[in-house]
C-alpha positions as CSV (number, residue, x, y, z in Angstrom):
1,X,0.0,0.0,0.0
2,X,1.4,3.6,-0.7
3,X,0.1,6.5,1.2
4,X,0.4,9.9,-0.1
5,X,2.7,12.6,0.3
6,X,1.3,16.2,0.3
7,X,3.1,19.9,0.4
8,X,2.6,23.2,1.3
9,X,3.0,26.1,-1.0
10,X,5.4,27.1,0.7
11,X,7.5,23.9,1.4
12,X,7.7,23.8,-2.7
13,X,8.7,27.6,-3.1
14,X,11.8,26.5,0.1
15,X,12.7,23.4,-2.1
16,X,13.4,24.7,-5.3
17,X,15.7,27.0,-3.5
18,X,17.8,24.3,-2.1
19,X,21.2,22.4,-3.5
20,X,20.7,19.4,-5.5
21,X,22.0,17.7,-2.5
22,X,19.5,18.5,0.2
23,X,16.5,17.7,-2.7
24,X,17.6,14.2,-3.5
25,X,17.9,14.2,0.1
26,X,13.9,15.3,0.8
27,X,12.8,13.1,-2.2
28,X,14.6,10.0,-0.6
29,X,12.5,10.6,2.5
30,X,9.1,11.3,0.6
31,X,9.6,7.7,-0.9
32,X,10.1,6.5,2.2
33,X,7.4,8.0,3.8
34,X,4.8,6.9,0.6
35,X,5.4,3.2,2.0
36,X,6.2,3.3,5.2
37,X,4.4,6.2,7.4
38,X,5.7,5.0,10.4
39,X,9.4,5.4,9.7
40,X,11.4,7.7,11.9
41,X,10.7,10.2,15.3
42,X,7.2,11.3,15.4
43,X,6.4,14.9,15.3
């Protein structure tokens, strides 16, 4: 089962700014996320 992944406006207008680096890094953790919501600290 995948879940999805939602964004704010604002969260998109942040990551375009970043380096390539720290966006491969957030879209590694979105895929995470999308199968496995329970994965890391809770918020």
């Amino acid at each position: 089962m995948e879940y999805e992944i939602y964004e704010t406006d604002i969260f998109s207008k942040i990551y375009e700014g970043l380096e390539k680096k720290e966006q491969e890094w957030i879209d590694k953790t979105k895929l995470q996320l999308k199968t496995n919501p329970y994965v890391g600290k809770p918020l």
